[in-house]
PQR file of N, CA, C, O and H, with PARSE charges and radii, in Angstrom:
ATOM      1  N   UNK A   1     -28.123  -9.008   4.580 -0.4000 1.5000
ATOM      2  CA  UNK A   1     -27.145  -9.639   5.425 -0.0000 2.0000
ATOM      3  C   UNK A   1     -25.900  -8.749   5.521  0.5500 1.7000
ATOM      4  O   UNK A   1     -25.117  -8.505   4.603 -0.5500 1.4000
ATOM      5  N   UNK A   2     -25.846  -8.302   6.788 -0.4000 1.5000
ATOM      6  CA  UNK A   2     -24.330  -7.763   7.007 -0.0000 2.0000
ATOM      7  C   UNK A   2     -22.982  -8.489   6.943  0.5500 1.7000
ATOM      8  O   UNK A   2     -22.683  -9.261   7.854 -0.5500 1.4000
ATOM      9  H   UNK A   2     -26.482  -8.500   7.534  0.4000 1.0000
ATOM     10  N   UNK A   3     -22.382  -8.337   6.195 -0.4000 1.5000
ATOM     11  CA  UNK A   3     -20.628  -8.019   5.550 -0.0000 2.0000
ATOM     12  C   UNK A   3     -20.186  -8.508   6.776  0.5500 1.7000
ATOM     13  O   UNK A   3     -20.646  -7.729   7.611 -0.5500 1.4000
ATOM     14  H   UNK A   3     -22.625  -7.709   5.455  0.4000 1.0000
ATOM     15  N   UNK A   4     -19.585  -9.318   7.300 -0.4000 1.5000
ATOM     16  CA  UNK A   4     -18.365  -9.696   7.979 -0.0000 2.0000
ATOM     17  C   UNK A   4     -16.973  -9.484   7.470  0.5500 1.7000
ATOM     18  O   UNK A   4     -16.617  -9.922   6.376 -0.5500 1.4000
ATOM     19  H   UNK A   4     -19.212  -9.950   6.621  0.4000 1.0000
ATOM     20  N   UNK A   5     -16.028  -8.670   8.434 -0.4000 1.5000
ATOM     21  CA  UNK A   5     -14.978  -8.887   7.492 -0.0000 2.0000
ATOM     22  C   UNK A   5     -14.934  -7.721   6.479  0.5500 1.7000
ATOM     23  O   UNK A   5     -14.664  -8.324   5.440 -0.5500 1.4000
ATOM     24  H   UNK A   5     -16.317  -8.314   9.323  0.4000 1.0000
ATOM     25  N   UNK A   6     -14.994  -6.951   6.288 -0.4000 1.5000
ATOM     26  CA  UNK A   6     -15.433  -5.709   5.179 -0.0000 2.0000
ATOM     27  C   UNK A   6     -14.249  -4.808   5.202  0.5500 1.7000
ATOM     28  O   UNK A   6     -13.991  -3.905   5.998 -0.5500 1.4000
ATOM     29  H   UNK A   6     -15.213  -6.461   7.132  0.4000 1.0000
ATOM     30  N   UNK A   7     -13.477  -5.301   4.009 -0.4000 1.5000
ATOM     31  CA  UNK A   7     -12.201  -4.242   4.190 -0.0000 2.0000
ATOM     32  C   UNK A   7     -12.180  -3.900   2.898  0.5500 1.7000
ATOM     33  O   UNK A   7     -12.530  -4.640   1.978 -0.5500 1.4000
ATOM     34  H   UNK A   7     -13.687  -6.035   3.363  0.4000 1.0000
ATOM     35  N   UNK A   8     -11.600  -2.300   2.747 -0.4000 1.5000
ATOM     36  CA  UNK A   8     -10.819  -2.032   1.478 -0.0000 2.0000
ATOM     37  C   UNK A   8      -9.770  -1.916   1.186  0.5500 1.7000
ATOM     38  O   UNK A   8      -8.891  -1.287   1.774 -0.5500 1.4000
ATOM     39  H   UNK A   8     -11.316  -1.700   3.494  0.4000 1.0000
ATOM     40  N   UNK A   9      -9.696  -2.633   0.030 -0.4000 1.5000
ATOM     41  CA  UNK A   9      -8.171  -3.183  -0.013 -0.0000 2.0000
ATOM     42  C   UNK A   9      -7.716  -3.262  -1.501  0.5500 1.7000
ATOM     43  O   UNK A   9      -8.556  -3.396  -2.391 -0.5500 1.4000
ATOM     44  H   UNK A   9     -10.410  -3.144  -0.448  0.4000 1.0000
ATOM     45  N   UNK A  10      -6.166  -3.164  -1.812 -0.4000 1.5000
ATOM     46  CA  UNK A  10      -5.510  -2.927  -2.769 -0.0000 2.0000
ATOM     47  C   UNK A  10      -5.010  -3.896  -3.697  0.5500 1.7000
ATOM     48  O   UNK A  10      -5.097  -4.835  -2.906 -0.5500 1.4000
ATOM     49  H   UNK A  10      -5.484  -3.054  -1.089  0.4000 1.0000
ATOM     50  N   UNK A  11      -4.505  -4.489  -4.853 -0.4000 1.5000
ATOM     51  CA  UNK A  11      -3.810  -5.401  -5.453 -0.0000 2.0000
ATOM     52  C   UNK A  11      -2.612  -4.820  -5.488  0.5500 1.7000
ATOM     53  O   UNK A  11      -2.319  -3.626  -5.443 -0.5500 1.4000
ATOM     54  H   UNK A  11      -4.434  -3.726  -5.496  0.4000 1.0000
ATOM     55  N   UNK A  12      -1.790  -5.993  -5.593 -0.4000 1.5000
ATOM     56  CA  UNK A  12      -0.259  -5.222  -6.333 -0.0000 2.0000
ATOM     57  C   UNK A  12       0.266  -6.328  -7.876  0.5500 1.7000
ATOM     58  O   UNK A  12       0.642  -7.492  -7.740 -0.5500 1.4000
ATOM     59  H   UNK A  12      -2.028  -6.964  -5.630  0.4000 1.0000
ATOM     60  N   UNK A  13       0.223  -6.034  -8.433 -0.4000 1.5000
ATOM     61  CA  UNK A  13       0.873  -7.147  -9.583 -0.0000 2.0000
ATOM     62  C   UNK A  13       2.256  -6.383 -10.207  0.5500 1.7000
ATOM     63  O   UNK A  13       2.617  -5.209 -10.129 -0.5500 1.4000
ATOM     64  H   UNK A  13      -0.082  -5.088  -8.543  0.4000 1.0000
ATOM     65  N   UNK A  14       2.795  -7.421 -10.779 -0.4000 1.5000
ATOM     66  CA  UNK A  14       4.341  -7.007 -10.919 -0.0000 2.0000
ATOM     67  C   UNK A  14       4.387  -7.514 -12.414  0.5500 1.7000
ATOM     68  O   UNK A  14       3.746  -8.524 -12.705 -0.5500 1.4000
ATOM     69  H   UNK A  14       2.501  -8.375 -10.842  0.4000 1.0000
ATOM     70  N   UNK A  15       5.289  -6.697 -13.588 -0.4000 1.5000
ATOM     71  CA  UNK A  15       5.872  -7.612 -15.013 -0.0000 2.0000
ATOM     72  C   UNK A  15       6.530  -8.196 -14.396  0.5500 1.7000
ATOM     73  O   UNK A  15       6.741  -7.835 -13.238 -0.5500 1.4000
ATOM     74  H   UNK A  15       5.810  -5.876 -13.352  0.4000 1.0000
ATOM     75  N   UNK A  16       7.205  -9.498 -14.993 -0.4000 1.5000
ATOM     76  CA  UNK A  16       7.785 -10.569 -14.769 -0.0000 2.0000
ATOM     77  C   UNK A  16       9.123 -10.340 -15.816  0.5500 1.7000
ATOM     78  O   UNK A  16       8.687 -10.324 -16.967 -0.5500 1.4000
ATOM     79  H   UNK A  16       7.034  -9.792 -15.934  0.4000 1.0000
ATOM     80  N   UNK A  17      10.619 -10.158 -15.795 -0.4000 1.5000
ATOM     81  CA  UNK A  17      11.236  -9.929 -16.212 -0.0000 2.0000
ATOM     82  C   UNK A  17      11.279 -10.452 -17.988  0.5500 1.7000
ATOM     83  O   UNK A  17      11.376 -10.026 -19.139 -0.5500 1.4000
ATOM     84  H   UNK A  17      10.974 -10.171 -14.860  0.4000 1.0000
ATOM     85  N   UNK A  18      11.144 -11.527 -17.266 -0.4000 1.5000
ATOM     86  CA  UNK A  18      10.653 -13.148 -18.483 -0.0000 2.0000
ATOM     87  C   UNK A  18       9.643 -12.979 -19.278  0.5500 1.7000
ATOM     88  O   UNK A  18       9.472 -13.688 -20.269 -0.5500 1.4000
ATOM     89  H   UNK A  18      11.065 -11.873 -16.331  0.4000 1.0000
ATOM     90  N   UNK A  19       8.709 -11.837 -18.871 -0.4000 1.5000
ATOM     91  CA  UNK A  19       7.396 -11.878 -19.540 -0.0000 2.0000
ATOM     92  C   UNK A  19       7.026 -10.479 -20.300  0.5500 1.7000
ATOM     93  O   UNK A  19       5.914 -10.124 -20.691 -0.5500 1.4000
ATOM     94  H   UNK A  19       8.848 -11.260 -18.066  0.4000 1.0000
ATOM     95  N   UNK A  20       8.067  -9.897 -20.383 -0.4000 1.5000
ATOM     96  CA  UNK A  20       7.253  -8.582 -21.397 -0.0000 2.0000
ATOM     97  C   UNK A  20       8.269  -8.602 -22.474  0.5500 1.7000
ATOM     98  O   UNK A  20       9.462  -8.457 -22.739 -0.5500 1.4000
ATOM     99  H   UNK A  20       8.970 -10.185 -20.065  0.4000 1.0000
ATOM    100  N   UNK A  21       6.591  -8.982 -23.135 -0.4000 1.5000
ATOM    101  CA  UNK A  21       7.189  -9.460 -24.860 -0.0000 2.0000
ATOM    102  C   UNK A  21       6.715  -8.317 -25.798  0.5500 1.7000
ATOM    103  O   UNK A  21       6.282  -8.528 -26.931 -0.5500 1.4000
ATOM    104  H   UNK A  21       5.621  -9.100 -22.919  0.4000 1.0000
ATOM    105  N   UNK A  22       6.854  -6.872 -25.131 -0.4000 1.5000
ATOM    106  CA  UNK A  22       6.362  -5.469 -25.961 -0.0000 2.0000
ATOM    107  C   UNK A  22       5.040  -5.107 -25.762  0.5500 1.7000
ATOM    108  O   UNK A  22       4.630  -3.956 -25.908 -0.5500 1.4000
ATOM    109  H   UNK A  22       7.205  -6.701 -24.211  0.4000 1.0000
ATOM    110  N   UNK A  23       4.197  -6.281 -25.354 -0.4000 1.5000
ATOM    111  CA  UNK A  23       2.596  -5.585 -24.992 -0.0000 2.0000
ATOM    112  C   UNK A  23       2.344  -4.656 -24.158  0.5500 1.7000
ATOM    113  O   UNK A  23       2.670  -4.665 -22.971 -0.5500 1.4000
ATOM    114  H   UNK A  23       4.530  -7.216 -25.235  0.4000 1.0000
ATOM    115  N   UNK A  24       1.589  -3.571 -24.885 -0.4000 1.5000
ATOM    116  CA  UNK A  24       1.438  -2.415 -22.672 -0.0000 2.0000
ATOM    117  C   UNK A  24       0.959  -3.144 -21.781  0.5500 1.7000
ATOM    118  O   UNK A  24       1.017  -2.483 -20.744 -0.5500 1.4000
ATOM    119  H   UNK A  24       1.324  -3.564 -25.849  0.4000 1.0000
ATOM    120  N   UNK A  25       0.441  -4.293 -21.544 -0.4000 1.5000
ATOM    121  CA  UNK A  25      -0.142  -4.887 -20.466 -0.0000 2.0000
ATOM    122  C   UNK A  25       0.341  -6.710 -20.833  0.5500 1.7000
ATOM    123  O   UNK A  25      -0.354  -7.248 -21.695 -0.5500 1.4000
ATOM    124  H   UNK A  25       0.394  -4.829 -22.387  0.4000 1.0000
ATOM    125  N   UNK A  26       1.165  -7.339 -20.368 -0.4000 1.5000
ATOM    126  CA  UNK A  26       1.196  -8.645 -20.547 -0.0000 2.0000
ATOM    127  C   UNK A  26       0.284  -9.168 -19.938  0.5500 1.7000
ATOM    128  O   UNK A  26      -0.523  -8.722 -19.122 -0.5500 1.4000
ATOM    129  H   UNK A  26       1.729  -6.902 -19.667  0.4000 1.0000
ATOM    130  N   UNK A  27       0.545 -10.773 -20.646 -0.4000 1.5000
ATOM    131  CA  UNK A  27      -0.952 -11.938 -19.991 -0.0000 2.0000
ATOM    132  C   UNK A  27      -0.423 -12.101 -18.336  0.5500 1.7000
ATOM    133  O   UNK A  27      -1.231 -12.649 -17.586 -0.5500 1.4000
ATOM    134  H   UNK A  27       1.201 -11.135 -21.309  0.4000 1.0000
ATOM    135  N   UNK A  28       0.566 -11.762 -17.893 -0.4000 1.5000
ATOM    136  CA  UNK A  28       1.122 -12.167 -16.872 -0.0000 2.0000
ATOM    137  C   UNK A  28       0.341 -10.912 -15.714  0.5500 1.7000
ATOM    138  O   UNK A  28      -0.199 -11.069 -14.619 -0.5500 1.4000
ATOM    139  H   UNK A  28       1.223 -11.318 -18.502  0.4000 1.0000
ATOM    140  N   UNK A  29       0.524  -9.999 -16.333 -0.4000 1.5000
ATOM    141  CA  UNK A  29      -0.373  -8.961 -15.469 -0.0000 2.0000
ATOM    142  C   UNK A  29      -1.666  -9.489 -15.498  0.5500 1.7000
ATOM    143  O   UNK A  29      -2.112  -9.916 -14.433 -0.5500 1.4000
ATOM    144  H   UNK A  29       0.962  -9.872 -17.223  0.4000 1.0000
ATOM    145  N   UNK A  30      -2.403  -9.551 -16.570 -0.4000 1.5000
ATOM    146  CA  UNK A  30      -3.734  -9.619 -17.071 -0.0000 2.0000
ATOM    147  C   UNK A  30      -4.053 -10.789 -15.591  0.5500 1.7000
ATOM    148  O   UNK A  30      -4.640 -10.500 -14.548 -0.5500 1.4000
ATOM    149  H   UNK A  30      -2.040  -9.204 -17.435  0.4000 1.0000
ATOM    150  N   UNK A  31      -3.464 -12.055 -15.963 -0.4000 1.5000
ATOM    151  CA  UNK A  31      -4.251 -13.170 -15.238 -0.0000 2.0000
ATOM    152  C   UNK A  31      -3.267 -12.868 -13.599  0.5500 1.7000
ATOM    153  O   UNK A  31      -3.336 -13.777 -12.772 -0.5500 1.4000
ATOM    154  H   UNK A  31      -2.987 -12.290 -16.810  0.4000 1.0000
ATOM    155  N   UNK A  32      -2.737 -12.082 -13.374 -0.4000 1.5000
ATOM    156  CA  UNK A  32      -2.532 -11.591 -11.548 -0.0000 2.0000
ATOM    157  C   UNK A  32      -3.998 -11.265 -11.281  0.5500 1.7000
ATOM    158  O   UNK A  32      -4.779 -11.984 -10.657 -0.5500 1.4000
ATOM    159  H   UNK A  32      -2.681 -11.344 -14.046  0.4000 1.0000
ATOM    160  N   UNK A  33      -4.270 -10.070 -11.844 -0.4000 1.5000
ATOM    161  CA  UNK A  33      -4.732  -9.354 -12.136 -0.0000 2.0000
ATOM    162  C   UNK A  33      -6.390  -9.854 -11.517  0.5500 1.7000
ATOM    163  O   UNK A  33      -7.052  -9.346 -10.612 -0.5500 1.4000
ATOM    164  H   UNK A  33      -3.636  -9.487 -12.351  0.4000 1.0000
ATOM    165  N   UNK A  34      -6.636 -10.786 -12.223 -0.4000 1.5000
ATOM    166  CA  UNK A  34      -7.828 -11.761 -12.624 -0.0000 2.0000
ATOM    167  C   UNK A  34      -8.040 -12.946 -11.178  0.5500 1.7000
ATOM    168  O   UNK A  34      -9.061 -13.283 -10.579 -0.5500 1.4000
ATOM    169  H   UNK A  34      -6.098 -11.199 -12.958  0.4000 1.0000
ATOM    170  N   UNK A  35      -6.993 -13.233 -11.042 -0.4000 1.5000
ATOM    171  CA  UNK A  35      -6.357 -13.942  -9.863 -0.0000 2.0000
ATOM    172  C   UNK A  35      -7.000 -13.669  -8.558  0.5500 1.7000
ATOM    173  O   UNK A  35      -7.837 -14.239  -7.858 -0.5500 1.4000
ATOM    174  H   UNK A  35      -6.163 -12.960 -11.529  0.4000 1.0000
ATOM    175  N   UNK A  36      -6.023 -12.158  -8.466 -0.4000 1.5000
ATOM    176  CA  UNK A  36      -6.425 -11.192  -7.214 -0.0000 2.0000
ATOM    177  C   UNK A  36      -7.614 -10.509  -6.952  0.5500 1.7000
ATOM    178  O   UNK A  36      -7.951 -10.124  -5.833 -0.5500 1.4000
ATOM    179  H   UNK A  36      -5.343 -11.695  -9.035  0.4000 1.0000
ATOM    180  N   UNK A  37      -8.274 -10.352  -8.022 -0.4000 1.5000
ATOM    181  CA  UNK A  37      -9.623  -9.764  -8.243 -0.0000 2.0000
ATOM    182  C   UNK A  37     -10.910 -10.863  -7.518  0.5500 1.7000
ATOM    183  O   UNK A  37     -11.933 -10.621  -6.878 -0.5500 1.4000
ATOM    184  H   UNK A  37      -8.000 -10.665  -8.932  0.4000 1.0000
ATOM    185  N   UNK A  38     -10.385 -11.889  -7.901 -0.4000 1.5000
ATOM    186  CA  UNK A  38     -11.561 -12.920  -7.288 -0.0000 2.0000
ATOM    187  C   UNK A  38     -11.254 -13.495  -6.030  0.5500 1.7000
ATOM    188  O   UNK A  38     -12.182 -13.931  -5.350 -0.5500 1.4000
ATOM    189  H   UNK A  38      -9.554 -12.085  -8.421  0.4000 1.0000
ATOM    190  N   UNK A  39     -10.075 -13.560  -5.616 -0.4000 1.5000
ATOM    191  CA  UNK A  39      -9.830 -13.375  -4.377 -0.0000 2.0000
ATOM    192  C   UNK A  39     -10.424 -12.896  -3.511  0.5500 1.7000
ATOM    193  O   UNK A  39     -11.181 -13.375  -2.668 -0.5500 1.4000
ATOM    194  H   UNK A  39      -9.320 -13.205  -6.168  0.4000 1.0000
ATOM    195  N   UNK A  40      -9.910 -11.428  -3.809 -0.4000 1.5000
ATOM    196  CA  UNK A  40     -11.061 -10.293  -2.896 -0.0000 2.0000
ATOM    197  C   UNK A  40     -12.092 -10.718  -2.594  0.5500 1.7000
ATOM    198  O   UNK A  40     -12.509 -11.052  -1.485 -0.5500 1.4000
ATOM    199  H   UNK A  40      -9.294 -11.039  -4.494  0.4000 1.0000
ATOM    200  N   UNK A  41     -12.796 -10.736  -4.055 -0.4000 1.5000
ATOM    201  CA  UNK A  41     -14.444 -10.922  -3.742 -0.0000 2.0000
ATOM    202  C   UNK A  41     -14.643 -12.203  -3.448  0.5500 1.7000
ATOM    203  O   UNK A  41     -15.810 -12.199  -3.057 -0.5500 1.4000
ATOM    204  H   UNK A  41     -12.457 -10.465  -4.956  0.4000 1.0000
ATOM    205  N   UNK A  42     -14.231 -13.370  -3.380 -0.4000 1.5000
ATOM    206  CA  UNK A  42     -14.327 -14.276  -2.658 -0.0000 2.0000
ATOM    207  C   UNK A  42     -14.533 -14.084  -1.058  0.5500 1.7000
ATOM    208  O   UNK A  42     -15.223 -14.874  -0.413 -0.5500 1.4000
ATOM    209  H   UNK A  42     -13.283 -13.373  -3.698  0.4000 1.0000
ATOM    210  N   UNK A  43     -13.825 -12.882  -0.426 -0.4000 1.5000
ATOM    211  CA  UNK A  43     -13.650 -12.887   0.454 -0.0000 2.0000
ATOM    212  C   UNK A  43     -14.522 -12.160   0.676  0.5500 1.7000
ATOM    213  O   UNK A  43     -14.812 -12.253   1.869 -0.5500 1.4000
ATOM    214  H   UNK A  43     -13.264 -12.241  -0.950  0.4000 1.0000
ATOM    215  N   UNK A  44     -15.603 -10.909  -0.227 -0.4000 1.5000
ATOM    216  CA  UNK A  44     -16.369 -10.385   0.224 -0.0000 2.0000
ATOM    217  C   UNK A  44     -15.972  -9.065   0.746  0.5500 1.7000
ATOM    218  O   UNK A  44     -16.709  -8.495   1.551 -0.5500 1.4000
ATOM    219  H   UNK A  44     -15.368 -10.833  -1.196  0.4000 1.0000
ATOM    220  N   UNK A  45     -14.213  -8.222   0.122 -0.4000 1.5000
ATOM    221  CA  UNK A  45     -13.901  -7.268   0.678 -0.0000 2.0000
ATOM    222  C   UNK A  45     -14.175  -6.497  -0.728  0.5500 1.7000
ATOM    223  O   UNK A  45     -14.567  -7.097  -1.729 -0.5500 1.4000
ATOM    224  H   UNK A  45     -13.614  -8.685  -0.531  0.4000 1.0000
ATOM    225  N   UNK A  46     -13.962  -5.319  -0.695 -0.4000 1.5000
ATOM    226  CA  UNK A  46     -14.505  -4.191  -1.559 -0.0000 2.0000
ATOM    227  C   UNK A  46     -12.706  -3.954  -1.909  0.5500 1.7000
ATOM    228  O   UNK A  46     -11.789  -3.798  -1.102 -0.5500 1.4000
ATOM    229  H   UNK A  46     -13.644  -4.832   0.118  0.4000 1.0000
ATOM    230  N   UNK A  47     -12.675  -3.998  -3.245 -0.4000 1.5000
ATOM    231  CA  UNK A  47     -11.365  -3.575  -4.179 -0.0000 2.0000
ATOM    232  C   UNK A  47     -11.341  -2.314  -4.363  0.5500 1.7000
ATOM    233  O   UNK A  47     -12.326  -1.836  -4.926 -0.5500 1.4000
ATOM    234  H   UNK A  47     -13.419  -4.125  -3.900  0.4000 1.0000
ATOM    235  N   UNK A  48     -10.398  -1.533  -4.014 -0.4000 1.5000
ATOM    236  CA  UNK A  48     -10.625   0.336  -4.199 -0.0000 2.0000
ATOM    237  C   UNK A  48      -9.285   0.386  -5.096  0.5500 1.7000
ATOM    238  O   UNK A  48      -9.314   1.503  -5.613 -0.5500 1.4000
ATOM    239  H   UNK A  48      -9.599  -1.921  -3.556  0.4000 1.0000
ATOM    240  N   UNK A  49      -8.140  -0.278  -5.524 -0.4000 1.5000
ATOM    241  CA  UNK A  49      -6.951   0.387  -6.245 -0.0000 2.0000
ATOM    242  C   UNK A  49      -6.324  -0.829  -6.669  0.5500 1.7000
ATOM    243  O   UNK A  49      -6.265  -1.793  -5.906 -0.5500 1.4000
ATOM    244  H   UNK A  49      -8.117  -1.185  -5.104  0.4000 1.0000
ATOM    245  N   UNK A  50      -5.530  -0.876  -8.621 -0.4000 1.5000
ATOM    246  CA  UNK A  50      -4.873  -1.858  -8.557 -0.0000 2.0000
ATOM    247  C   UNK A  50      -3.198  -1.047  -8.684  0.5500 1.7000
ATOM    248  O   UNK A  50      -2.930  -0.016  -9.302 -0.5500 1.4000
ATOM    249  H   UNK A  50      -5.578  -0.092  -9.241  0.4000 1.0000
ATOM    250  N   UNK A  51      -2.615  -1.596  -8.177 -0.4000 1.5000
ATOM    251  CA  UNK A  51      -1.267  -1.361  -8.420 -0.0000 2.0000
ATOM    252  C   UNK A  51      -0.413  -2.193  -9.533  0.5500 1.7000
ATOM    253  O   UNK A  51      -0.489  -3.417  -9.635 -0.5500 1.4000
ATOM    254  H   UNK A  51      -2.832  -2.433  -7.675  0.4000 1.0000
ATOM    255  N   UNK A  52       0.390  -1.388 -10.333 -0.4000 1.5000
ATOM    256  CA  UNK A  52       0.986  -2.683 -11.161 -0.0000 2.0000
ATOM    257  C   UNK A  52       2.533  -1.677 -11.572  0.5500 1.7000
ATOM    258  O   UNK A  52       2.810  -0.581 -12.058 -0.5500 1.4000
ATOM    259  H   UNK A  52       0.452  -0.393 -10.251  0.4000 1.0000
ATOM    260  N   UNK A  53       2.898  -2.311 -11.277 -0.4000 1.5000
ATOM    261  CA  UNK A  53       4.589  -2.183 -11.575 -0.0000 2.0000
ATOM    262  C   UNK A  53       5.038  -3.222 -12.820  0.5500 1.7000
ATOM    263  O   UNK A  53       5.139  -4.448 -12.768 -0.5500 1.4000
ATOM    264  H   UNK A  53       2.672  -3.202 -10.882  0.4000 1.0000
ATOM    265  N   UNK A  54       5.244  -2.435 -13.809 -0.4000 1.5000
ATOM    266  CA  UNK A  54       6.039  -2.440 -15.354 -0.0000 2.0000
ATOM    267  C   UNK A  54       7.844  -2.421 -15.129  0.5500 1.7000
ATOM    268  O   UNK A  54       8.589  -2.421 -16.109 -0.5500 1.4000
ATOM    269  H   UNK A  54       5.162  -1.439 -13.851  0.4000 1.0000
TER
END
C-alpha cells in the first residue's frame, strides 16, 4: 500500500527552564521527545532529525 502523505520531517524539543535538574538529557526532553516521535508515525511520515535545545 502506497504512503499518502509521505514527508520527512524534523522534531524540535526544548529544556524547560524549570526542568534541568543536572541530567544531560531531562525527563522533559525524554517524554517531548517520545511525544513527537509517535506523532510522526502516527501520521505515517518518515523522522530524519531530532533537534533539541539545552
Amino acid at each position: 500500500m502506497k504512503k499518502l502523505n509521505c514527508f520527512n520531517v524534523g522534531i524540535y524539543v526544548r529544556l524547560s527552564r524549570d526542568d534541568n535538574n543536572g541530567n544531560l538529557e531531562s525527563m522533559s526532553i525524554s517524554n517531548q521527545k517520545q511525544i513527537l516521535s509517535d506523532y510522526v508515525k502516527e501520521k505515517g511520515w518518515d523522522l530524519v532529525e531530532t533537534y533539541v535545545e539545552m
